[in-house]
DRENDO-1510 file (C-alpha; in Angstrom, 1 decimal, always signed):
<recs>
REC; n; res; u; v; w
REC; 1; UNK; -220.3; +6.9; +104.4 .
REC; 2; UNK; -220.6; +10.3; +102.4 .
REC; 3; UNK; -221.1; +12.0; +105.5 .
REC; 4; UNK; -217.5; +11.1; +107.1 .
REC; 5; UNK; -216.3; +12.6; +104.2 .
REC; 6; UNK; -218.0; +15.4; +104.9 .
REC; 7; UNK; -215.5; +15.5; +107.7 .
REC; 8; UNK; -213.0; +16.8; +106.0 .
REC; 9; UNK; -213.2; +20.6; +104.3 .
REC; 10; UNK; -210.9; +22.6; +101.9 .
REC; 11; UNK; -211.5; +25.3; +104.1 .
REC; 12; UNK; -210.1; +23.6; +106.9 .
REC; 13; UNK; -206.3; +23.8; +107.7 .
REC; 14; UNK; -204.6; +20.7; +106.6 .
REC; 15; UNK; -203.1; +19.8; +110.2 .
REC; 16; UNK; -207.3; +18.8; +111.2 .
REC; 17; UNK; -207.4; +17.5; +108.1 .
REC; 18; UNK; -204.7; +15.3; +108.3 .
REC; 19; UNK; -206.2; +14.6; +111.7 .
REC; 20; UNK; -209.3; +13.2; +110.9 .
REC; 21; UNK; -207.4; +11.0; +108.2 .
REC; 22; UNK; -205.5; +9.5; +111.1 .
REC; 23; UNK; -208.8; +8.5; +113.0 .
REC; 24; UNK; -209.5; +6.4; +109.9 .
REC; 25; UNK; -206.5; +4.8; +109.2 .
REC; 26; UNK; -207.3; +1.3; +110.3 .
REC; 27; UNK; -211.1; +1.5; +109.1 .
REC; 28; UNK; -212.8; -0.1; +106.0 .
REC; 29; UNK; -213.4; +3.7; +105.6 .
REC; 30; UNK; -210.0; +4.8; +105.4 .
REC; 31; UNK; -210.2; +5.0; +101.2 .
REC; 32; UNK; -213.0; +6.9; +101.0 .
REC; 33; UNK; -211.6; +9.9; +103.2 .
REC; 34; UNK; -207.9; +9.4; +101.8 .
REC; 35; UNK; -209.6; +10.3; +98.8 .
REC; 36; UNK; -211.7; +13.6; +100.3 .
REC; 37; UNK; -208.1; +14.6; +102.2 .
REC; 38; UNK; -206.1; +14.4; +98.3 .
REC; 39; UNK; -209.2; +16.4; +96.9 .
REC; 40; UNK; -207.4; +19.2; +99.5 .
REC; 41; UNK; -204.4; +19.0; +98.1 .
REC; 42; UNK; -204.4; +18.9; +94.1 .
REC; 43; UNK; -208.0; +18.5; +91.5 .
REC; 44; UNK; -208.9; +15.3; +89.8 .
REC; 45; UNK; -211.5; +13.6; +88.1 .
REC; 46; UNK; -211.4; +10.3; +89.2 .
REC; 47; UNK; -209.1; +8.2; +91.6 .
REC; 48; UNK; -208.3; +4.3; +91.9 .
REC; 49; UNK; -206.2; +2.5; +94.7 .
REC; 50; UNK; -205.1; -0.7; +93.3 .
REC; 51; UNK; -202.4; -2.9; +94.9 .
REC; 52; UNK; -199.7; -5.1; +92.9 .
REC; 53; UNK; -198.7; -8.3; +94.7 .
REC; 54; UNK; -196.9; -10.6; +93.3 .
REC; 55; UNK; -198.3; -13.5; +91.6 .
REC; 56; UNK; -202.0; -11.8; +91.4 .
REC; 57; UNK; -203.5; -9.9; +88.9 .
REC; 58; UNK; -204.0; -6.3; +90.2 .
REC; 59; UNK; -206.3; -5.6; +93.6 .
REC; 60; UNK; -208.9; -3.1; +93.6 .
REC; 61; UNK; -209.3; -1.1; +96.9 .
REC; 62; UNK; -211.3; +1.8; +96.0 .
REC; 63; UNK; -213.9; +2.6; +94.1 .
REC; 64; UNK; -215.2; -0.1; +96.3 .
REC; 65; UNK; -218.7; +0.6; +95.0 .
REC; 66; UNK; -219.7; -1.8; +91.3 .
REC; 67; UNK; -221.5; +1.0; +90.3 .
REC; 68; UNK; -218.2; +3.1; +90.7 .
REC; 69; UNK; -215.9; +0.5; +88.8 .
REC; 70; UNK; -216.4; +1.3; +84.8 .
REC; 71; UNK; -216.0; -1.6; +82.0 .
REC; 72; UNK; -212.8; -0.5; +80.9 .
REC; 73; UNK; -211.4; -0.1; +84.7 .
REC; 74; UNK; -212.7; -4.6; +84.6 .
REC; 75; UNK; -210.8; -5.0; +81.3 .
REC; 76; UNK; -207.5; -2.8; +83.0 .
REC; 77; UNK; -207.4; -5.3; +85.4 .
REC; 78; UNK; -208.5; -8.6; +84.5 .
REC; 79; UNK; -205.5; -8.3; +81.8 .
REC; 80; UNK; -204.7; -4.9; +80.3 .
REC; 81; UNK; -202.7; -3.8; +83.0 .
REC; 82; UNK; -200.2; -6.2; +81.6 .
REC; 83; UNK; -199.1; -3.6; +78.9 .
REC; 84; UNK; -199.7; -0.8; +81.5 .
REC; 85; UNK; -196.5; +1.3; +81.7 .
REC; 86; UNK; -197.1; +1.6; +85.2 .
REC; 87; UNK; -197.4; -2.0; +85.9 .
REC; 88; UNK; -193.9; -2.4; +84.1 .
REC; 89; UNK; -192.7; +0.2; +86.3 .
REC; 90; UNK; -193.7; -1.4; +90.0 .
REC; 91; UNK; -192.4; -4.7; +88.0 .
REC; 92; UNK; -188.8; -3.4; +87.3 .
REC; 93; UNK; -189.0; -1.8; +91.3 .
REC; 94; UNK; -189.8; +1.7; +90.8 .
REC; 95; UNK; -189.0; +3.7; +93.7 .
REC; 96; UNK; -192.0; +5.2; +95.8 .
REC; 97; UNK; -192.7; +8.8; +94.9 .
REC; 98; UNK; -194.9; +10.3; +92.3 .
REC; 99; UNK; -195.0; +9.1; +89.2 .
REC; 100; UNK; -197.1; +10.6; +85.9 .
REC; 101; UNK; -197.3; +8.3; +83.3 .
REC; 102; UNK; -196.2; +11.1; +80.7 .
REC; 103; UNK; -192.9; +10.8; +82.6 .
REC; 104; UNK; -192.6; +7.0; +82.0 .
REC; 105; UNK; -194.6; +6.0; +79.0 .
REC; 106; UNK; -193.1; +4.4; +75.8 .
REC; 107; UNK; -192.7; +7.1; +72.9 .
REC; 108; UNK; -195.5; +5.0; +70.3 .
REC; 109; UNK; -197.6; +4.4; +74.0 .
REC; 110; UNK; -200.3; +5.9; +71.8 .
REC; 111; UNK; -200.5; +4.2; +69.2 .
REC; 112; UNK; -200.8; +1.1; +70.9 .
REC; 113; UNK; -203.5; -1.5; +71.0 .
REC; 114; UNK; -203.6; -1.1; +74.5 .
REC; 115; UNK; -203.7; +2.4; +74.4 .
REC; 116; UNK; -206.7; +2.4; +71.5 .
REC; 117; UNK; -208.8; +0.1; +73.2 .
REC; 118; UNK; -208.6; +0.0; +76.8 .
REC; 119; UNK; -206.1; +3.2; +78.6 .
REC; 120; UNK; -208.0; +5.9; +75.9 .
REC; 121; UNK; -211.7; +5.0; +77.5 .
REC; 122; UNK; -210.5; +6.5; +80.7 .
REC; 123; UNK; -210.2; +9.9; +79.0 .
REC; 124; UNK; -207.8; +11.4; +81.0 .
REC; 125; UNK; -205.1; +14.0; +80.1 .
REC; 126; UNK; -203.1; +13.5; +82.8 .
REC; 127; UNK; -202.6; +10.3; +85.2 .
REC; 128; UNK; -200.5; +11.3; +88.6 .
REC; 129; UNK; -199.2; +8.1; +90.4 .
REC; 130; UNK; -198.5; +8.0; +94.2 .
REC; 131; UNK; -196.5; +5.0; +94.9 .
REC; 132; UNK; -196.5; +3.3; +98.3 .
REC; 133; UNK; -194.3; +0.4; +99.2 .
REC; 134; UNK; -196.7; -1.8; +101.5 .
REC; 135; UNK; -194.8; -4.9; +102.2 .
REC; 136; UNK; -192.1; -6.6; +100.5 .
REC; 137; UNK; -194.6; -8.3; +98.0 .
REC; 138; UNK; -197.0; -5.4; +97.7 .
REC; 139; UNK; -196.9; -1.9; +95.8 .
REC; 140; UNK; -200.3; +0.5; +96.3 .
REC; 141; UNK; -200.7; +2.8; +93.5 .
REC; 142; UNK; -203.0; +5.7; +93.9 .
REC; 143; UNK; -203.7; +7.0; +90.8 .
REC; 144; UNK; -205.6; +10.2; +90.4 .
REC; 145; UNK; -206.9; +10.6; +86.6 .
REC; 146; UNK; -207.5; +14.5; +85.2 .
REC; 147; UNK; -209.9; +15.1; +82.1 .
REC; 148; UNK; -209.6; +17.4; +79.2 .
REC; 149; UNK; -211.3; +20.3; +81.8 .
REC; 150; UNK; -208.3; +20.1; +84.1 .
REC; 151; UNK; -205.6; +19.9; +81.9 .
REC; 152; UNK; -202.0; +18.7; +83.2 .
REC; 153; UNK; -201.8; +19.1; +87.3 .
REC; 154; UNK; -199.5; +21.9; +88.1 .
REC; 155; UNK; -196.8; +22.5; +90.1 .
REC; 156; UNK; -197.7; +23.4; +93.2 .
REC; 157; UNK; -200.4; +20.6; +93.3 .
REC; 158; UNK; -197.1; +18.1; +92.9 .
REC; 159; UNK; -195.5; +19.6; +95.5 .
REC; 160; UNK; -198.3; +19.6; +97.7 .
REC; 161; UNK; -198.2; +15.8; +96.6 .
REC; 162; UNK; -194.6; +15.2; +97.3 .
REC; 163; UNK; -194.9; +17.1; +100.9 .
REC; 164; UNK; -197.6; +14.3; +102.0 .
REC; 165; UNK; -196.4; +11.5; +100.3 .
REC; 166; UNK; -194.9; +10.3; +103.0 .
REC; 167; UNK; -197.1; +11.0; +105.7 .
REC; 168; UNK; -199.8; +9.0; +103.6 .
REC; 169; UNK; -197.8; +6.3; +102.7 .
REC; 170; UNK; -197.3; +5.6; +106.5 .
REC; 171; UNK; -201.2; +5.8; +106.8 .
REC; 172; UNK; -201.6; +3.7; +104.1 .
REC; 173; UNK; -199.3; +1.2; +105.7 .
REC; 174; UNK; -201.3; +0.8; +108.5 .
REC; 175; UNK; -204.5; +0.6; +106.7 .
REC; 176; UNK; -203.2; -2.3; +104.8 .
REC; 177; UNK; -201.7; -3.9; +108.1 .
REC; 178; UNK; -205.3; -4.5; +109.2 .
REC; 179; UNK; -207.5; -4.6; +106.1 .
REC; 180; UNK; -205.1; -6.9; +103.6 .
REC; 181; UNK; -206.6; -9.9; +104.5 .
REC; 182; UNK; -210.5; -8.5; +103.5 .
REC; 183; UNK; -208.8; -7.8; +99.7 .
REC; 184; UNK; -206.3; -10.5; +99.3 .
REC; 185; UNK; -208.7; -13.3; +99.9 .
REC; 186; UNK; -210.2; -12.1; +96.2 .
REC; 187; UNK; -206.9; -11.8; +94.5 .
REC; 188; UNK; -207.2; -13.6; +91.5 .
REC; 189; UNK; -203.6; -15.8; +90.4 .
REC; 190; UNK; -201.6; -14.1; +87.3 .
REC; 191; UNK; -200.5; -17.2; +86.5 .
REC; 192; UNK; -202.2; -17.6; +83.2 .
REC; 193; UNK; -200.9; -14.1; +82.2 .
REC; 194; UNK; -197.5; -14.9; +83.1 .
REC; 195; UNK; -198.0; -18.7; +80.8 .
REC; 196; UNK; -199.1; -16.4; +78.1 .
REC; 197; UNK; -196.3; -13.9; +78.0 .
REC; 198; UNK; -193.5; -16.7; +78.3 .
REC; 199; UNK; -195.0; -18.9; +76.1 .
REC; 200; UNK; -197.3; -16.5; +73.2 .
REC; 201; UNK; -195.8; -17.4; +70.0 .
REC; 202; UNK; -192.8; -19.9; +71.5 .
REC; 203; UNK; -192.9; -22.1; +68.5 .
REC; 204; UNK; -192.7; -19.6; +65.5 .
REC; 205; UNK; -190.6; -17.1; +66.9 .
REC; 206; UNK; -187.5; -16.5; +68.3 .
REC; 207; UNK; -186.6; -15.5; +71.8 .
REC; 208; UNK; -185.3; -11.8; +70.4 .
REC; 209; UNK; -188.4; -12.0; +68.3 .
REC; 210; UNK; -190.8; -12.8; +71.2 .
REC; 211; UNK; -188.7; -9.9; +73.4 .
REC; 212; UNK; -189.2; -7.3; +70.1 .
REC; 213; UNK; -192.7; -8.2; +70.0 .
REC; 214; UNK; -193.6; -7.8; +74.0 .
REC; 215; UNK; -191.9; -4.2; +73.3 .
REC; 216; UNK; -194.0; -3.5; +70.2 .
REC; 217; UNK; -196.8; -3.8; +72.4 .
REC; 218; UNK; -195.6; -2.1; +74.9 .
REC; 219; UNK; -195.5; +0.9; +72.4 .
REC; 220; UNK; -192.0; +1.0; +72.1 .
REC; 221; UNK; -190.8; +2.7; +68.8 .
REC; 222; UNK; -188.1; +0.7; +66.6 .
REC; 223; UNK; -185.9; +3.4; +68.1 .
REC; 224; UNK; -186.3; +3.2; +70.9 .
REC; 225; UNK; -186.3; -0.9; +70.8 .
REC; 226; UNK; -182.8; -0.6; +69.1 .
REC; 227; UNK; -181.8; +1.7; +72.2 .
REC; 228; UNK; -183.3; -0.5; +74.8 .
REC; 229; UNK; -181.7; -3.7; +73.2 .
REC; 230; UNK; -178.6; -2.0; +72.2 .
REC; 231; UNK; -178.8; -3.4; +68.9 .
REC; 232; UNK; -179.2; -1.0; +65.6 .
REC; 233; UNK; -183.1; +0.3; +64.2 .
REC; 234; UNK; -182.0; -1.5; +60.8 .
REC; 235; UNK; -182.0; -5.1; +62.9 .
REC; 236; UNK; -184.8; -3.9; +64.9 .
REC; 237; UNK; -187.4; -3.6; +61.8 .
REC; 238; UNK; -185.5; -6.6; +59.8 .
REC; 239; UNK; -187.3; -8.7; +63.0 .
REC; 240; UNK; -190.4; -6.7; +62.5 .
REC; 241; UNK; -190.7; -7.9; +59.4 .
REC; 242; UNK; -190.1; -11.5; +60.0 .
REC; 243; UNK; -192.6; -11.0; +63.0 .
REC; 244; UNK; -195.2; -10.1; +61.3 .
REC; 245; UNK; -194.3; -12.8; +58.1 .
REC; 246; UNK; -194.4; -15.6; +61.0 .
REC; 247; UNK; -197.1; -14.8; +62.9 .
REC; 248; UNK; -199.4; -14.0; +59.4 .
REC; 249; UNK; -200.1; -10.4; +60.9 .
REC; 250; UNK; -199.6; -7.3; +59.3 .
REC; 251; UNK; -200.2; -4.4; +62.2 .
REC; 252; UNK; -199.7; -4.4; +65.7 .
REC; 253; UNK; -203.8; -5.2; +66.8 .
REC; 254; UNK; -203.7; -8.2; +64.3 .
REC; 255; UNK; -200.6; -9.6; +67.4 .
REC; 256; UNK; -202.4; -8.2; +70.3 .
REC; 257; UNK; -205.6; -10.0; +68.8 .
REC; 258; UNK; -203.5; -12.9; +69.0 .
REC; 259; UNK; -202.2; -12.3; +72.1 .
REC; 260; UNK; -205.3; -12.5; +74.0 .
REC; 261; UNK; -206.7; -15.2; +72.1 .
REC; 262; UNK; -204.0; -17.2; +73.1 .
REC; 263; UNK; -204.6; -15.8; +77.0 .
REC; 264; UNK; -207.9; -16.7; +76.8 .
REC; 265; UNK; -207.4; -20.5; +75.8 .
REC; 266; UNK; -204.9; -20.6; +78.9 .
REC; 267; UNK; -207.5; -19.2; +81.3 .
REC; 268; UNK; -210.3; -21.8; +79.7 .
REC; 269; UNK; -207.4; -24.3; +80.5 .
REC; 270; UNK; -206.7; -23.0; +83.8 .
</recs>
């Protein structure tokens, strides 16, 4: 397989390197030299191809390869990705286009649980987001990951980006035309993560509560909670407080802890 990437060169000009992507675009292989053809136009450390359908958890597409697909890439998707600002963004219909999560992350994203204990072992500095519409149901994210030694992409590698975009999105169309079936058929059901948000805490707290406390752990800042309710930060931390009095918590792990405790008893149940 290595040695179709090897197809594609740096030194090449792009139009027999967009070529040689085309030959591929309806093979198992297609990922692999997508990714050699994007390693032509910008740097990055690592790259994931994940589809969002709805009602199923997050699909891997590449790295196909186990021995390519880290612990804390498993954790992202067996229920992390729930608190992903990205997920929330296909979620709410972002429009295709590129997307870095520095653009649409909460203000407190870092100091999230999430962030702490899952997004932080990926060790990126930067995380570049080409969205593709597929279907109606189905949103591709290629996300290309740069470490501390590449710092923040640059400009010209984001217009490079935003020149293709297109071009691969209508590649990756067709890809998905005749592959889907090979990935959906191990699409897992996000129905137990969609019983635990709706129902996490249903008894001791109230709806606002319950909507305060998804944003908390979304990293949202009590200002910008009080923005995105419309309601004033003085209300916003007077339900912080009777959160955290309610649930018998006193930081935002202690409710994420919770939080996936109580997923886990659904899945067990499910």
């Amino acid at each position: 397989m290595r040695d179709r990437v090897n197809q594609i060169h740096t030194n090449e000009s792009w139009q027999k390197n967009l070529a040689v992507l085309i030959e591929h675009q309806r093979l198992r292989s297609f990922p692999m030299m997508l990714e050699a053809f994007l390693s032509t136009l910008c740097f990055f450390d690592t790259i994931l191809l994940l589809t969002y359908k709805k009602s199923l958890r997050p699909i891997l597409v590449h790295p196909s390869d186990p021995a390519e697909q880290s612990d804390t890439l498993r954790q992202y998707i067996n229920h992390s990705y729930v608190l992903d600002p990205l997920f929330h963004a296909i979620k709410d219909t972002a429009s295709p286009g590129i997307v870095r999560l520095a653009d649409i992350m909460p203000d407190s994203f870092k100091s999230t649980e999430y962030y702490q204990t899952c997004y932080q072992n990926f060790g990126l500095v930067d995380e570049i987001n080409l969205l593709i519409r597929l279907d109606d149901e189905v949103t591709c994210a290629i996300t290309l990951g740069r470490k501390a030694s590449l710092e923040s992409i640059s400009r010209t590698e984001l217009n490079a980006l935003q020149e293709f975009h297109p071009v691969i999105s209508a590649l990756m169309r067709q890809f998905w035309q005749t592959q889907s079936d090979e990935f959906l058929q191990y699409g897992r059901s996000d129905g137990p993560m969609k019983r635990a948000l709706r129902t996490f805490a249903s008894g001791v707290l109230t709806q606002r509560e319950r909507e305060i406390t998804d944003l908390i752990l979304r990293g949202f800042s009590s200002q910008a909670i009080a923005d995105h309710l419309t309601i004033s930060v003085g209300t916003v931390k007077v339900h912080r407080k009777n959160i955290h009095a309610r649930l018998n918590t006193s930081t935002q792990a202690e409710i994420f802890t919770q939080f996936i405790n109580h997923l886990n008893h659904l899945e067990e149940h499910h």
